[in-house]
C-alpha positions as CSV (number, residue, x, y, z in Angstrom):
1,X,-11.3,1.9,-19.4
2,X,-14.4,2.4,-17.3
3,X,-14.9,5.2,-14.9
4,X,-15.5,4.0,-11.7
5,X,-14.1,6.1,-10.1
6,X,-15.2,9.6,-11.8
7,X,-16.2,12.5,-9.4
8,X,-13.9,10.8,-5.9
9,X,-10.8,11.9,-4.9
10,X,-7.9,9.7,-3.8
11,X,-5.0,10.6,-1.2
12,X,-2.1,7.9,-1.9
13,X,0.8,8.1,0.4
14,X,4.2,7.2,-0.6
15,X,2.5,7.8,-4.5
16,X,5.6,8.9,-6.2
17,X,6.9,5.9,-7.1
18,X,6.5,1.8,-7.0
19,X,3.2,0.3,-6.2
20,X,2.0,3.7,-4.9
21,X,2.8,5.4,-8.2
22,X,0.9,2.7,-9.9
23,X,-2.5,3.2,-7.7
24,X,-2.4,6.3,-8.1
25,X,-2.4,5.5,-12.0
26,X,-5.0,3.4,-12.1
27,X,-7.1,5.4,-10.0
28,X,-6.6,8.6,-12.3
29,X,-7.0,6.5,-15.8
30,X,-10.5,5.1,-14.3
31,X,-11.7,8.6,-13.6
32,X,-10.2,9.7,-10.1
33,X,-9.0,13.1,-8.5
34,X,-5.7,12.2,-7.3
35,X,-3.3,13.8,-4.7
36,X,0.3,12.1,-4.2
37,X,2.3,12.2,-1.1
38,X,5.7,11.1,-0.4
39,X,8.3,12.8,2.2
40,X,10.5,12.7,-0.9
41,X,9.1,16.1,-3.0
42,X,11.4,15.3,-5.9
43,X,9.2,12.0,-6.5
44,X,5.9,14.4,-6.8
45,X,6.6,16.1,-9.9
46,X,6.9,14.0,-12.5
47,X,4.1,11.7,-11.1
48,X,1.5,14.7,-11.2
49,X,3.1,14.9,-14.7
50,X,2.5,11.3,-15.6
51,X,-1.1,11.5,-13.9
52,X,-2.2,14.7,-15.9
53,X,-1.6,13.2,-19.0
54,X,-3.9,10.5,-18.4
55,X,-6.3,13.1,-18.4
56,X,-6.8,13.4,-14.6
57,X,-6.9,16.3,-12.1
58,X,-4.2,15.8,-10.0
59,X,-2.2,17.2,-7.0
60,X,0.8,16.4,-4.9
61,X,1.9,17.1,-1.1
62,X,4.9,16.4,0.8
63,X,4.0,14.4,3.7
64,X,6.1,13.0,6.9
65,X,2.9,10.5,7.8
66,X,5.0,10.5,11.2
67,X,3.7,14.0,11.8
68,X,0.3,14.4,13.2
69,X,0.1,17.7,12.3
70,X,1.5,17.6,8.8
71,X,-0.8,14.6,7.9
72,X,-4.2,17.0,9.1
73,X,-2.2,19.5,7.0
74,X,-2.4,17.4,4.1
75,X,-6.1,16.9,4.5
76,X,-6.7,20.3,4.6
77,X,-4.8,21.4,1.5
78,X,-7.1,18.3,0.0
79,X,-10.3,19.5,1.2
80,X,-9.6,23.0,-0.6
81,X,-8.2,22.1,-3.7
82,X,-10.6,19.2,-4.3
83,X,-13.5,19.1,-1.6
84,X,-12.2,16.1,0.3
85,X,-10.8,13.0,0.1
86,X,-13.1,9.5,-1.1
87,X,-10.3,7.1,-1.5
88,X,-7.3,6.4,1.1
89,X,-4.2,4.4,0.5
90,X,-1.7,3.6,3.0
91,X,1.6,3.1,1.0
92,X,3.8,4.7,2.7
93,X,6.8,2.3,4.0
94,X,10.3,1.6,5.3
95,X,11.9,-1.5,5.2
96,X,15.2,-3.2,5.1
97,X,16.6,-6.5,5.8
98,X,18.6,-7.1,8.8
99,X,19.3,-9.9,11.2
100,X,17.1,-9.2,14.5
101,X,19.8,-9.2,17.3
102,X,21.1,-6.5,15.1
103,X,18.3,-4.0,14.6
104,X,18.8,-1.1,16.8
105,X,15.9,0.7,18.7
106,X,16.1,3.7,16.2
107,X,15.9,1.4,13.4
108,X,12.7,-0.4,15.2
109,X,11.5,3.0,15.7
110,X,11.8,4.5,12.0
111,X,9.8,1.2,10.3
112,X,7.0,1.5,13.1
113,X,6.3,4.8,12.8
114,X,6.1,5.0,9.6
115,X,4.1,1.8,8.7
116,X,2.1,1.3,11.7
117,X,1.5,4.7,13.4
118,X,1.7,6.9,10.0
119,X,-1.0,4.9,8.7
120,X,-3.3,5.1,12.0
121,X,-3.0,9.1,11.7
122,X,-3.9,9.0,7.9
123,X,-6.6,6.9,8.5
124,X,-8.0,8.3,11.8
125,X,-7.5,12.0,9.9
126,X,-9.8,10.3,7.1
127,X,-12.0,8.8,9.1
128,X,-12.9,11.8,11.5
129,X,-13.6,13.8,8.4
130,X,-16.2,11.2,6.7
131,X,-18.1,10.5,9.9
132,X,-18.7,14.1,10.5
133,X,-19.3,14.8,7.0
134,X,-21.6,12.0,6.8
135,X,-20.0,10.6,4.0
136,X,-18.8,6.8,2.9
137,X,-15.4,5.9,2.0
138,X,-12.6,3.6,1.2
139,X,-9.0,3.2,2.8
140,X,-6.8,0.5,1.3
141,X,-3.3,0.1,3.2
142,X,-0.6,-2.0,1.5
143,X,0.8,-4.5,3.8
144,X,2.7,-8.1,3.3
145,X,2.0,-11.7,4.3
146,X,4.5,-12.0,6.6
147,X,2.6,-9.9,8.5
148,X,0.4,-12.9,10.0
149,X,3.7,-15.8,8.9
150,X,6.3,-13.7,10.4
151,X,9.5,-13.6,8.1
152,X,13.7,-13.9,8.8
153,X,15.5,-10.2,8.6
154,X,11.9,-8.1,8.9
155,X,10.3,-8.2,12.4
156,X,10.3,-4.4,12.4
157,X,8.5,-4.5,9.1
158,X,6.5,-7.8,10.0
159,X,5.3,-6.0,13.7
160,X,4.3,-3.2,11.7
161,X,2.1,-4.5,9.3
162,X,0.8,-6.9,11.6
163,X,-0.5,-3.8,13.5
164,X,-1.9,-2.1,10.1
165,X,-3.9,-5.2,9.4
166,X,-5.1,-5.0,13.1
167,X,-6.3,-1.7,12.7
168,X,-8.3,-2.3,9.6
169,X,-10.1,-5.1,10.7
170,X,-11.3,-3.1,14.2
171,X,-12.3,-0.2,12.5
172,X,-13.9,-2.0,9.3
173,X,-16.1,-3.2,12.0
174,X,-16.4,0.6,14.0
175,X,-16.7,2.6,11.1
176,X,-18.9,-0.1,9.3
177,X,-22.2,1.4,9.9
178,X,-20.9,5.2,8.6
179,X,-20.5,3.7,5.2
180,X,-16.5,3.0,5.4
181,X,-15.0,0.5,4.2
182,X,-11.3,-0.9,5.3
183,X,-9.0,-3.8,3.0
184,X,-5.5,-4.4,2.7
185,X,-3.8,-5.9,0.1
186,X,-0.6,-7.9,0.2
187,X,1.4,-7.9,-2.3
188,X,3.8,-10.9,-3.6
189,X,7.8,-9.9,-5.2
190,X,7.1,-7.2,-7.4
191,X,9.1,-5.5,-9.8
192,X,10.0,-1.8,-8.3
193,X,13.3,0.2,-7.6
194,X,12.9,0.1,-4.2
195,X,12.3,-3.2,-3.1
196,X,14.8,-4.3,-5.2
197,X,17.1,-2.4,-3.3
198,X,16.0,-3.0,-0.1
199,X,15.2,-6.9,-0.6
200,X,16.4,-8.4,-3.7
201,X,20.0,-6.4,-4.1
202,X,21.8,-9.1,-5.5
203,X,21.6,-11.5,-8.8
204,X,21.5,-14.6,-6.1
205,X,19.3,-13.3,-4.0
206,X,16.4,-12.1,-6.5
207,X,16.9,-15.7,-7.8
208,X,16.2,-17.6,-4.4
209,X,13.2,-15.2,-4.2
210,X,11.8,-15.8,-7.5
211,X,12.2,-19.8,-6.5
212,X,9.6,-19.5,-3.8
213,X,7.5,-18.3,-6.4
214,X,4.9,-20.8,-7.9
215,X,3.6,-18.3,-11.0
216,X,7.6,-18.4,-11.2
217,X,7.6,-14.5,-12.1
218,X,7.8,-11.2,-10.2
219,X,4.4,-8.9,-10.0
220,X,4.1,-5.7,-12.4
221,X,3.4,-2.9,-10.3
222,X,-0.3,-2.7,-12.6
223,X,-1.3,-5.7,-11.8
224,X,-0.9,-4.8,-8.3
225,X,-2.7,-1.8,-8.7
226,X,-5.4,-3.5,-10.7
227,X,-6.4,-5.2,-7.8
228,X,-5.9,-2.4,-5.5
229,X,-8.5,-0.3,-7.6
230,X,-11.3,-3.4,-7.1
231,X,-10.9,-3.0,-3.7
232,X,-11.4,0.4,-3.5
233,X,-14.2,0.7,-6.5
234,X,-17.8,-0.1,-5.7
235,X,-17.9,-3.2,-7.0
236,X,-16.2,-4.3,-3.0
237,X,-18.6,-2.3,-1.5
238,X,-20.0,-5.6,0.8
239,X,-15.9,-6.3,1.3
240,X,-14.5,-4.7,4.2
241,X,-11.9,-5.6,6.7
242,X,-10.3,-8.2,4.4
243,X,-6.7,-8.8,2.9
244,X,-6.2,-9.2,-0.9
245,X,-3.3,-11.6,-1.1
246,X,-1.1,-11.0,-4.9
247,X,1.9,-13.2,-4.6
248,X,1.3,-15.6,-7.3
249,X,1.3,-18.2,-4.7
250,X,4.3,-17.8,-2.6
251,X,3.0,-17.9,0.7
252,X,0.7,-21.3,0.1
253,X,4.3,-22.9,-1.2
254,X,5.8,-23.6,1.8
255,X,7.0,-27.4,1.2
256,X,7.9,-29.7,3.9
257,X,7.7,-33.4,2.1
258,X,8.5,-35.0,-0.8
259,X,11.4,-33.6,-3.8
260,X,12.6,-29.9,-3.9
261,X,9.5,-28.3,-5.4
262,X,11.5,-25.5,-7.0
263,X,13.3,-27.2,-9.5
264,X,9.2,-27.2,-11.3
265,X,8.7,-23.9,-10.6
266,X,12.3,-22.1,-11.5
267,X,12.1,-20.4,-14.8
268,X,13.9,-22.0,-17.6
């Protein structure tokens, strides 16, 4: 696998498992430094584990991205161990599924601050330090289409992305003329722990989802990342303040005429 990203470093929050885990493996088998964060710091290990035997340099952190000072914190311990940080993802998340005249303000709260104003402080933090470094850079935040559909059960977690794609496209157009670059990419159903948990826990319910699907499969967690890592390489470098969509098509099948698509796209 090419190099494109030999000699940059990479901070990815929420990197110890799912789709973070998988960026951040990407990034290190194409040539990246890579620091993981996740407020969970049994997570870390065994990721820095994984990424070192793909022959990377590789660090971790625990990180609350809901603490101002802990995320500058973070940047510091980057800064000494590896110079700086090149490459930010926003991955860090919370999310569950509940009805809206249900959710209670903490609950609002929690999924904000984490998605929405964690990822401001990352990527102000990261920003601050390029600009005055007078160095380019790439942030990537991982976000969801139903940030500009809206979806049933998620307005928390549909507000706060909807925010986090705000933000990039203002500051891709700020920070444009420092060399910075700002994408999202929203990933379709993909196969991880944790949304399975938090979105799919049943047999019936994974199987509506995977209905709405046209590509009639779930995402790997690579192929994700494969994408991520074009975004953040220099072949994107004219891309900025864009979203990546990788659903296999669910959010263009929304049907309103005609027979019940789904029977076509089901799996056998």
């Amino acid at each position: 696998m090419a190099e494109r990203f030999a000699g940059k470093t990479a901070l990815v929050t929420g990197g110890g498992t799912g789709i973070g885990r998988a960026i951040a493996e990407r990034l290190a088998a194409e040539g990246a430094r890579v620091v993981v964060a996740s407020r969970n710091p049994e997570h870390l290990d065994p990721t820095v584990d994984a990424l070192r035997q793909l022959g990377a340099e590789a660090d971790s952190v625990a990180l609350d991205v809901r603490d101002a000072a802990a995320v500058e914190a973070a940047f510091d311990l980057v800064e000494q161990r590896f110079g700086g940080v090149d490459l930010l993802v926003n991955n860090a998340a919370g999310n569950f599924v509940v009805p809206s005249e249900q959710l209670s303000p903490n609950g609002w709260r929690a999924v904000l601050d984490i998605v929405a104003t964690g990822s401001f402080q990352c990527t102000s933090e990261f920003g601050r330090r390029r600009i005055a470094a007078e160095q380019p850079g790439s942030v990537l935040s991982v976000i969801a289409t139903y940030a500009w559909t809206g979806h049933p059960g998620v307005v928390h977690s549909a507000a706060a992305k909807a925010a986090v794609l705000a933000m990039t496209r203002t500051l891709a157009v700020e920070w444009a003329r420092y060399g910075l670059r700002l994408n999202c990419i929203a990933p379709g159903p993909t196969e991880t722990e944790g949304a399975g948990q938090a979105l799919w826990a049943s047999d019936a319910a994974r199987a509506r989802i995977l209905t709405s699907v046209p590509a009639a499969r779930f995402a790997s967690p690579a192929e994700i990342a494969a994408s991520a890592a074009f975004l953040l390489s220099d072949e994107a470098l004219y891309v900025t303040g864009e979203v990546l969509v990788v659903d296999g098509g669910q959010s263009l099948g929304k049907q309103v005429y005609g027979d019940d698509v789904a029977t076509m796209v089901a799996p056998a």
